[in-house]
N, C-alpha and C positions, 0 to 999 in steps of 0.2 A: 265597508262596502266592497273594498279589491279582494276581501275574503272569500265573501259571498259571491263573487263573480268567480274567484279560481275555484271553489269549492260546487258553483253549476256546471262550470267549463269541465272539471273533471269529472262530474256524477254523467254530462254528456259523454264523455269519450270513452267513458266506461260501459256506459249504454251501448256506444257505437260496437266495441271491440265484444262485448257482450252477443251482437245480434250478428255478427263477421261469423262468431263462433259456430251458431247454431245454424248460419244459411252454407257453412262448408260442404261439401260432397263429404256422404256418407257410407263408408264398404258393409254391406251386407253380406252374410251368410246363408248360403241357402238352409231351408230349416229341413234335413231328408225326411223325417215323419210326419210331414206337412205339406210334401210337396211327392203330383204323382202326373206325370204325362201319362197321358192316354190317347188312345187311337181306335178312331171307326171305321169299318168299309163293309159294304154289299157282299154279302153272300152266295151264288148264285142266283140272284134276286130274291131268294128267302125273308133273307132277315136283316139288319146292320148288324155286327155283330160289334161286342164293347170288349177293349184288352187293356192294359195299363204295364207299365214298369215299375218294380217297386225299389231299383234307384237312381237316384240322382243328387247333382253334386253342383256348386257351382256359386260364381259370385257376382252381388250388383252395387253397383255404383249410381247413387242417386243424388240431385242438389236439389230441394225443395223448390229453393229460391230461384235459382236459373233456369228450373225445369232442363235439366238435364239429366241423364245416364247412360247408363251402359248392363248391360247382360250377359254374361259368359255360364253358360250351361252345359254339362255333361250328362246322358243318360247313359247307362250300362247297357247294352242291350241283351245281354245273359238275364239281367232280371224281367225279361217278357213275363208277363202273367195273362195267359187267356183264358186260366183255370181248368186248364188240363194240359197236366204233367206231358203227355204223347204232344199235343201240340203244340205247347211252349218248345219242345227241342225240335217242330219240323218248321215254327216259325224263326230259329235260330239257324238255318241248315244254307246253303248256299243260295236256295232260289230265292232266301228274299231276306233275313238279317246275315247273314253270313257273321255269329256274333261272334266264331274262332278267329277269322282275321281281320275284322272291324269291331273291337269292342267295344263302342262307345259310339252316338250321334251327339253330335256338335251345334248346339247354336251361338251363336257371336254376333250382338247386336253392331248396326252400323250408324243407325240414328233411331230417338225416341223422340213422340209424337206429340205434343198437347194441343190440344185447343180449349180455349177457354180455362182454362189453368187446371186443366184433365186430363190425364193421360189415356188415349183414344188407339196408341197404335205404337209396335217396337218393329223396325226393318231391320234383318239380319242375313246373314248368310246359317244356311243350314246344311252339316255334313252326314250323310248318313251313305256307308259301305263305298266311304272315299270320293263321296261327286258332292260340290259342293251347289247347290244352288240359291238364290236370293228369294226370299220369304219374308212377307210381314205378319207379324203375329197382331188381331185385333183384341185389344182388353176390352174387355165389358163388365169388370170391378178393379177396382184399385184402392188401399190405402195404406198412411204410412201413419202410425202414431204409434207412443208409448205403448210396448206391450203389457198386458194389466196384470200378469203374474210374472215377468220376469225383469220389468223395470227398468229397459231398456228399449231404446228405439224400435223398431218394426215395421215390415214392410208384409203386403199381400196381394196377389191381383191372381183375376183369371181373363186366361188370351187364348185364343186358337187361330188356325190359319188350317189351310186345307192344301194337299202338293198330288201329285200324280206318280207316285210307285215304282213308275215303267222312268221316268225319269232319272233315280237313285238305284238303275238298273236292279230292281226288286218286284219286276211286273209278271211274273209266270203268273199264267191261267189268268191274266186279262184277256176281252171284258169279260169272261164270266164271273170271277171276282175284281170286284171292281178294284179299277185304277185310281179312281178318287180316294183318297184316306184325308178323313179329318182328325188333327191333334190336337190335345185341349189340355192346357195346362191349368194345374191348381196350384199355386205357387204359396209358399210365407220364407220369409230370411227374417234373421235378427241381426243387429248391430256388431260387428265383431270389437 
């Protein structure tokens, strides 16, 4: 009988240290052909018009279990894509990426959100052409599971937040084009 009692006792604590394992914080990699911020704003009243970066860098830290993380993101801002060549280099030019002496926008989470055991919302600070302000990004997908062809953990969500231009002193020809710019990220990281 004291066999069977050491031999539950251990199959428990092996259980325990088993489930310690899998509820630890997890470092993600951002995955860059998977992941692409983008940006909207008014045109003259025309149009919205849609642009994107094609990269980005960056690492997250997630605990299933505790519902907790963190997000450390970097955009290139040299990779602006509006789909034309002339405009990519006058949205790099001083009046508004200035991406020769700021090359990179900065977000750096400060708390992550859940409710109901969902992740709803990430609060950061966000750097772009050196002025940092505080931004919460809203997710409206999230998930984290085995990726099914690389076999290894996986993360994905999409978040946007919306900031004012003239704020990250990048406002030339506000309002005609608009100061509101919406960002929308399409995120995936894998398990490093």
């Amino acid at each position: 009988m004291k066999k069977l009692n050491r031999t539950a006792l251990a199959l428990s604590l092996a259980s325990l240290l088993t489930a310690s394992a899998f509820a630890a914080p997890v470092n993600y990699t951002i995955d860059a052909a998977h992941t692409f911020p983008r940006f909207s704003y008014n045109h003259l009243g025309f149009s919205n018009q849609l642009s994107h970066f094609d990269k980005t860098t960056g690492t997250i830290v997630y605990d299933s279990e505790k519902q907790t993380g963190s997000v450390d993101i970097a955009i290139d801002m040299a990779s602006v894509n509006t789909g034309s060549t002339a405009f990519n280099g006058h949205i790099q030019g001083e009046d508004f990426l200035d991406s020769a002496k700021f090359p990179q926008a900065i977000f750096k989470s400060t708390k992550v959100n859940f409710a109901d055991g969902k992740l709803v919302s990430i609060d950061g600070n966000l750097t772009i052409k050196g002025v940092t302000k505080p931004v919460t990004l809203t997710v409206t997908s999230f998930q984290a599971i085995p990726h099914p062809m690389l076999k290894k953990p996986a993360i994905g969500a999409n978040a946007f937040t919306i900031i004012k231009r003239s704020e990250f002193n990048a406002g030339k020809y506000a309002p005609y084009v608009g100061d509101e710019v919406r960002i929308d990220i399409a995120l995936e990281a894998q398990a490093q």
